[in-house]
N, C-alpha and C positions, 0 to 999 in steps of 0.2 A: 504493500500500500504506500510506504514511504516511497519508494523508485516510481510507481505509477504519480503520484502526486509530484516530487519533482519533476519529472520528465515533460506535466503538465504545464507547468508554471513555471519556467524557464528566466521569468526577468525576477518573479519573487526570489528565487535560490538565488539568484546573481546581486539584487539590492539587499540581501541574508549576510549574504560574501563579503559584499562590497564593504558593508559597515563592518563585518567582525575582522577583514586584514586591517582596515585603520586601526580599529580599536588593537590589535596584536602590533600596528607599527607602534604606537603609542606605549605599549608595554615593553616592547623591544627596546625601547631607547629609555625607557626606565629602570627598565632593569641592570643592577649595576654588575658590572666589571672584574672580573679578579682573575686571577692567573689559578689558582687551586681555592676550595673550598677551606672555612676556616674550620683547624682542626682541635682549635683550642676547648678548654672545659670553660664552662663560666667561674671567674676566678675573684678575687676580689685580694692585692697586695696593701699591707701594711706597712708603711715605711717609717724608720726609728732613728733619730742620730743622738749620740752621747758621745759627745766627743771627746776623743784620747781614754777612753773606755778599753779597759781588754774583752777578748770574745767570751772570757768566762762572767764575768760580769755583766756585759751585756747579757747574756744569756740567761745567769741567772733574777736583774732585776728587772729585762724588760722581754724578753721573747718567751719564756716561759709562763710570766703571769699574761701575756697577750694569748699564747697557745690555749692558755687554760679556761681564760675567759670568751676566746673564740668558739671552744669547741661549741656550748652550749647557745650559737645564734639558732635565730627563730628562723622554723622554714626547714631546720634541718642542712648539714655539711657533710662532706662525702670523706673532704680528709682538710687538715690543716698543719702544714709544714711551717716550722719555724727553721730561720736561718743566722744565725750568728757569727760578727766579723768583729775585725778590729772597729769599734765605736760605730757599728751601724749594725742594724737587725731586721730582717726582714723575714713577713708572714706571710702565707697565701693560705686563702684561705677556698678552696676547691668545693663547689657546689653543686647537685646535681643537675643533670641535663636540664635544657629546654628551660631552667631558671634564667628568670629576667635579670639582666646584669643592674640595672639600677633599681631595683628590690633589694639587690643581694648588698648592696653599696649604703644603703639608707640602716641595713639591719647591722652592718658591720658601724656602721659610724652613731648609732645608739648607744651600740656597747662600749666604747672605746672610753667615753668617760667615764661608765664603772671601776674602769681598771687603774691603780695606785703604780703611779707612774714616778719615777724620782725628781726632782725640785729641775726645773726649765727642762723640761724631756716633755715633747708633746707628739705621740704617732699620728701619723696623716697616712691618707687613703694615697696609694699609687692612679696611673690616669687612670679613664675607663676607654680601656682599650683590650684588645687581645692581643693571644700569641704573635698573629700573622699583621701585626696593626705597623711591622717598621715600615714604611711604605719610601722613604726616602732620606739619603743620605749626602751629608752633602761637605770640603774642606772653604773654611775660610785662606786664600791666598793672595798675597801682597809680594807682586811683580816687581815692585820698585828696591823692596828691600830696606825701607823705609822704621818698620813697624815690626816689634819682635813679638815673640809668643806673648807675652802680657799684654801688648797693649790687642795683637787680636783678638785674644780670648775675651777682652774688654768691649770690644767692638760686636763680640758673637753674643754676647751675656746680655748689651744693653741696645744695642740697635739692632740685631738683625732677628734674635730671638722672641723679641717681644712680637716684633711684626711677623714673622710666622705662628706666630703665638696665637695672634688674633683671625688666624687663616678658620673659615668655616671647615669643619670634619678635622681639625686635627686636635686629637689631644694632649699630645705633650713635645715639647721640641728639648729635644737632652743635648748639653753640652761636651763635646770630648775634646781633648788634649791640649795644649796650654797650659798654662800659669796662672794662678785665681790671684790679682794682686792684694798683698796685704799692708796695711802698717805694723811692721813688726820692732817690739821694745827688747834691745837685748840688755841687760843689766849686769853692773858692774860688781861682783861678789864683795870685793877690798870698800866699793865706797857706799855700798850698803852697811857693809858692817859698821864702817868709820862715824855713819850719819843714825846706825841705832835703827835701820830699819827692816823690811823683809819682802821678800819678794808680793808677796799678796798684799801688802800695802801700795809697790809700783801699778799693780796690775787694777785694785781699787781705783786708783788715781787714772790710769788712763780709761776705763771702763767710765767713770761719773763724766770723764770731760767730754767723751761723743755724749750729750745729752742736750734737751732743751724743755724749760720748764714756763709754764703758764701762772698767770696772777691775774689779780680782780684788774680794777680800770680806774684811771687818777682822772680826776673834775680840777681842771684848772680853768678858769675866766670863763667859765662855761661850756669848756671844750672836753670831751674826754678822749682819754688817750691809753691805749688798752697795753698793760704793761705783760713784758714776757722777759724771760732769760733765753740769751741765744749763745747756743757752746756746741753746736756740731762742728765737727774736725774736719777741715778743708782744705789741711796742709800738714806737713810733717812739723813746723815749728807747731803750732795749736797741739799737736803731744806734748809736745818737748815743752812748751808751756806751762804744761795739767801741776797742777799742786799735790806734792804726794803729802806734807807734815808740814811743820813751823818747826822751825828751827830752836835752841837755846836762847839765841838774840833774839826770836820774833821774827827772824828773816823765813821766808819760806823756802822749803827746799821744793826744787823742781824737776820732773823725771831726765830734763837734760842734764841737771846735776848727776844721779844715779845710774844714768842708763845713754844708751844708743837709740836713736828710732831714724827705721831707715826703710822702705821698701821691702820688697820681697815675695818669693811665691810661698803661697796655701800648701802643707803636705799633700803631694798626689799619689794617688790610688790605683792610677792607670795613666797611660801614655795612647797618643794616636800618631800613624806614621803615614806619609802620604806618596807612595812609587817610588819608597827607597831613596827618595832624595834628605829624608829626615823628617825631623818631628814637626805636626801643624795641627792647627785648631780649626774644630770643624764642630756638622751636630747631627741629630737625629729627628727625623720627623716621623711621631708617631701616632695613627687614624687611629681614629674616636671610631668605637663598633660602632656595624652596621651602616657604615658609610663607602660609598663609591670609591675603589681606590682609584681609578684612571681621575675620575673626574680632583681629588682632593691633590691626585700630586700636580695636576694643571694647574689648577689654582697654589698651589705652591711654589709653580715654577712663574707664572704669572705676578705673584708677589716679590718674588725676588728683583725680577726685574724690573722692579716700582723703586728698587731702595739706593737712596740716595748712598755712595760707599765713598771711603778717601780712593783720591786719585792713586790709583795704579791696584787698591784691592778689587779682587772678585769672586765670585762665590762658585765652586768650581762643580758639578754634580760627581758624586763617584757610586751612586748607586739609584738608581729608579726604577720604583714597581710599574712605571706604565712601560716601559723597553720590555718585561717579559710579558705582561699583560696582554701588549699589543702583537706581540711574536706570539704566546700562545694561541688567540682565539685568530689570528692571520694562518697561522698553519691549521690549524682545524675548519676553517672556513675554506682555507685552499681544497683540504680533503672533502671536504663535502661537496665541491664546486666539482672535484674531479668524477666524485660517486654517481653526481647527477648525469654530468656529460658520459660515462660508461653506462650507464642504464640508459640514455637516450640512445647510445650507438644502436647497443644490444636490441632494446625495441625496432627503433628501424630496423635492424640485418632483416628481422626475424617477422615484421609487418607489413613491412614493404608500404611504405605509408607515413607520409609525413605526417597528415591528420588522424591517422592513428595512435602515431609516437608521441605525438603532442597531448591528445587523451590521455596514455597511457603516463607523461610524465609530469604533467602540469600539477596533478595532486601532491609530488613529494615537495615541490616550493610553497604550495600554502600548508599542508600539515606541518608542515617545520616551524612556519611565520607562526600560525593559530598557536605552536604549541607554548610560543611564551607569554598567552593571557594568564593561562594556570601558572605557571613559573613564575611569574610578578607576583599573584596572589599570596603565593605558597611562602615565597621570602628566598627563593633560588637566584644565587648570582649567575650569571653567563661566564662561567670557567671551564676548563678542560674539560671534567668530570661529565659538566651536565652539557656541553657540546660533544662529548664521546657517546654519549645517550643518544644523541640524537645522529649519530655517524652508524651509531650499531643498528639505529630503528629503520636506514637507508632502504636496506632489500623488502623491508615489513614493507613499506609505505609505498612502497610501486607494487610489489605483489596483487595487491587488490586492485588497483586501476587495471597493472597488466591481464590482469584475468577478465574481466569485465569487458575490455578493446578486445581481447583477443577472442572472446567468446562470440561478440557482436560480429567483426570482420568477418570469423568463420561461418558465420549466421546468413551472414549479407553475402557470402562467396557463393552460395548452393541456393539463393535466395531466388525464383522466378519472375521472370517478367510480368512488371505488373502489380507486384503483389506490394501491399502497405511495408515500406521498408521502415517506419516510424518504428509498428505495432512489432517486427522483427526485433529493432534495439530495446526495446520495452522489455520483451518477455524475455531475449536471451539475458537481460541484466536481471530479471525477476528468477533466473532460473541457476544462477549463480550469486545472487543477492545475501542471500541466509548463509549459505557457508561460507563465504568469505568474509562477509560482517562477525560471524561468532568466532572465523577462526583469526580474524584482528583480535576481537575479545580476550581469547585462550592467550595468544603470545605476550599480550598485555602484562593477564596475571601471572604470566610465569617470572615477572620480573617482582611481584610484590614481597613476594617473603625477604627481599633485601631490605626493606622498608621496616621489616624486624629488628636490624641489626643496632645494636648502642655503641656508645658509647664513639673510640673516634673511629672506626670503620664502619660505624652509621652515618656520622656526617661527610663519609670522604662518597661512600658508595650510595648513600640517598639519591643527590644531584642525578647520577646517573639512570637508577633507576627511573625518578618522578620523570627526569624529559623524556627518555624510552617511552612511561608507556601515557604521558601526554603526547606527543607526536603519533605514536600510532593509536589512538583511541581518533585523534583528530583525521586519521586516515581513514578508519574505518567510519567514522559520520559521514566524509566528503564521498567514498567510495559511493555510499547509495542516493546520495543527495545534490551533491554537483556533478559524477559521474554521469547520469543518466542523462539532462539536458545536455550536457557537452557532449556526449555520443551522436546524439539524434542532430543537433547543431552543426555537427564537423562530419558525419558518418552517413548524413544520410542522403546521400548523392555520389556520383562515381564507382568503378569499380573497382572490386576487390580479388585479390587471388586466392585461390584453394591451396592447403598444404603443401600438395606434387606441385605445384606451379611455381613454389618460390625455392628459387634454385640453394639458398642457405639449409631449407627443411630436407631437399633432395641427398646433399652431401650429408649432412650429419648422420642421416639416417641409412643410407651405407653402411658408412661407419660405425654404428653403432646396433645394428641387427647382427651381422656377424659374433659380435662379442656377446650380444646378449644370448643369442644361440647358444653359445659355447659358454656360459655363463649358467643357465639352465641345466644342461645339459651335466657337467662335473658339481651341481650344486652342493656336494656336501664336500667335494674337497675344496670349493669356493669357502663353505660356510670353516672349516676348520682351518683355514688359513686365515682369515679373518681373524676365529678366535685365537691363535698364534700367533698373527699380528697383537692381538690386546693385551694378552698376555708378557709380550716382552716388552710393552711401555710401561709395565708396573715397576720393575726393576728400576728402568730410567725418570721414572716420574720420582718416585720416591730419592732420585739422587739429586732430583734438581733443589737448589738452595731457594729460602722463602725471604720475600721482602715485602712492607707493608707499601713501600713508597717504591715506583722505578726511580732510577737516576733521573733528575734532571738538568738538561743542559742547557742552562739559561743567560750562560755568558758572564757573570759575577760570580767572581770567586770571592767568600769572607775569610780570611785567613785569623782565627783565633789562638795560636797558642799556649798552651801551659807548661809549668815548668815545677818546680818544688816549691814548696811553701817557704816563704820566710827571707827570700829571693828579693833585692829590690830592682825595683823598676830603671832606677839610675844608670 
């Protein structure tokens, strides 16, 4: 009844059509981007600094009561790692699947104040991002030679960090390598002692004088004038300044009496090197879930080239998710381009018919389009995964048109002069209709039980599955519903050849009655060579090695290192 009613109404299926590929262009270009499916857990990190802390101390006064007090969030936690280093501690705190990351973020930063923290030690929530959120990489370089690691790392810290900072979809932009400037007091042991004083009284004294304090408001002549203390440090003299005591006489002593203050770099943690040419300052751009990575590193790369920099710096890229992004879904796009034009050939050899071949292949470009309205709903990004979905469903998605053209043509071949050629493509699609609709059906669900799977080989093999059997479920709708007026449209005029007539069906079948003959004929030494064949891929199967991820080769190499502990970076 469906095939009789389209077949009828030829402009309704086509103004059907018309709106549901817009509506799939429209999802197509919403739907975001990514080179691989994210395979992270929903996670939620806890970041802790005490600094000049040892790892056992940290551990004992701040990653242990945070583990403790973590375990018991609402909603339930899968596991919660604590991590302990020299004066930093880090928690994650791992949630079960399909948990909303900002649920899990609001429940984490509840608890946080419960927990008895040591005097200026305050944990703070890491971004809200995931595992796969580095999306871009990037070194500050100054060509003139001008400007050393300090003043760049100064330059990444305060002007170029913040403005990516403010980039829509990214959540954190992290600094690497350089020299964090400091104002550092070295103090003199002989003229401490001489002057009766101690180190923690220098350090009091320089600590009060970055300060600045407020007071009420003085009425003079009816004016008021709103009084403040101003003592922020804006030079190395303004330390050398700070009052550490009063002397015997009354005189005061001042930290340039006791001490040294001079510049210098922050203890580092780690070093960044840039093509062996040596050390350089650079950062990290890391996307906020659930955001487009092509579209967020555009815009980052668009930001950059907004910022005003000294003459001779530039900001050099050494790593970008849109280079694999764009090379992944370009080769998988290539392969599908190719799949199409081989099943176009193969139709023609074998229909002898360009408006046949055209029937037969026009459906696998819109079940592909149609299938990303369900994949924008569903929350599917357009990556490998669920582009190979739709590269495996290829043979599915011509199968039923090919059947349906080929049945018709055979129909029309033997067809009499005369006779309603309409009511021919009508019945021969009515008469192939049911089983080729339920056996899209079957293929469908033979992909569902992947849709079982947890954890992260649910979410690498989901994508695949859901576009599988969105593309061919969309093939099987179009099979009975646009098939049939594009037959009677394109098929029902001209002539057609019979099997013996078309010289590809003539050769094959040569070729292949001989074997079958003889095929027949030795069937059981056929059938036990067979199972001999089966039997000795068990051997070699069981030797092959397992891997969750293939290689891949995406042109960035990260080269990390380790070495022994205890080792300095120097």
């Amino acid at each position: 009844r469906v095939i009789e009613l389209s077949a009828r109404h030829p402009r309704t299926v086509a103004a059907l059509l018309a709106a549901l590929m817009a509506w799939a262009v429209v999802c197509l270009h919403e739907t975001p981007l990514d080179a691989l499916p994210d395979l992270s857990d929903p996670q939620v990190i806890v970041f802790t600094e005490w600094m000049g802390r040892s790892p056992d101390l940290v551990e004992d006064q701040i990653t242990y009561p945070l583990v403790r007090a973590l375990r018991s969030t609402p909603g339930g936690v899968e596991v919660v790692r604590g991590y302990s280093m020299f004066w930093m501690s880090f928690v994650y705190v791992i949630f079960p699947e399909c948990t909303d990351l900002y649920w899990a973020r609001s429940r984490v930063t509840e608890l946080l104040p419960r927990v008895s923290m040591p005097p200026d030690v305050v944990p703070q929530l890491g971004p809200d991002a995931t595992g796969v959120g580095w999306i871009y990489q990037y070194v500050v370089e100054d060509a003139s030679g001008e400007l050393d690691l300090a003043e760049l790392r100064t330059l990444q810290e305060f002007t170029i960090r913040p403005a990516l900072q403010a980039v829509d979809g990214v959540a954190e932009v992290a600094t690497i390598g350089g020299f964090e400037r400091q104002y550092q007091v070295i103090v003199d042991p002989e003229r401490l002692v001489a002057f009766g004083l101690s180190v923690g009284d220098v350090s009091r004294a320089a600590s009060d004088a970055n300060s600045e304090v407020g007071a009420r408001v003085l009425e003079v002549a009816g004016t008021e004038y709103v009084l403040r203390g101003r003592g922020y440090v804006r030079s190395l003299a303004d330390v050398e300044a700070s009052v550490v005591a009063i002397g015997p006489a009354g005189a005061p002593i001042l930290v340039r009496d006791v001490a040294r203050v001079s510049f210098g770099p922050d203890i580092r943690r780690g070093a960044a090197d840039y093509n062996g040419l040596g050390e350089a300052t650079g950062g990290i751009v890391v996307m906020r879930m659930g955001q487009n990575a092509l579209e967020v590193a555009e815009r980052v790369e668009a930001r950059i080239a907004e910022l005003s920099l000294p003459e001779g710096v530039r900001i050099v890229p050494t790593y970008d998710r849109a280079e694999l992004i764009e090379g992944s879904v370009a080769t998988l796009t290539e392969t599908l381009v190719e799949e199409l034009l081989i099943v176009s050939l193969v139709c023609l050899f074998f229909l002898l018919s360009f408006r046949a071949a055209f029937v037969a292949v026009v459906v696998m470009p819109i079940a592909t389009l149609l299938a990303f309205i369900p994949m924008y709903y569903v929350g599917l990004t357009t990556n490998i995964m669920s582009l190979g979905g739709i590269a495996i469903a290829i043979s599915e998605l011509e199968d039923a048109s090919t059947t349906f053209t080929e049945n018709a043509t055979r129909r029309l071949a033997t067809l009499a002069p005369g006779e309603d050629r309409w009511r021919a493509i009508v019945d021969s699609a009515k008469q192939v209709g049911r089983p080729t609709f339920y056996s899209l059906l079957l293929t469908t669900a033979c992909f569902l039980p992947i849709l079982t799977l947890t954890g992260q080989a649910g979410r690498l093999f989901r994508p695949l599955a859901f576009s599988f059997a969105f593309a061919t479920f969309a093939a099987a709708i179009l099979s009975v519903t646009v098939g049939p007026p594009l037959m009677t449209a394109l098929l029902g005029r001209g002539r057609f050849r019979r099997d013996e007539e078309n010289p590809f069906n003539r050769v094959f079948r040569r070729a292949y009655q001989p074997l079958a003959r003889l095929v027949v004929r030795a069937r059981w030494l056929v059938v036990a060579l067979a199972l001999g064949v089966v039997a000795g891929t068990v051997p070699v199967a069981l030797g092959l090695g397992s891997e969750f991820m293939p290689p891949l080769d995406e042109g960035s190499l990260l080269v990390m290192p380790t070495t022994f502990s205890g080792i300095s970076i120097e």
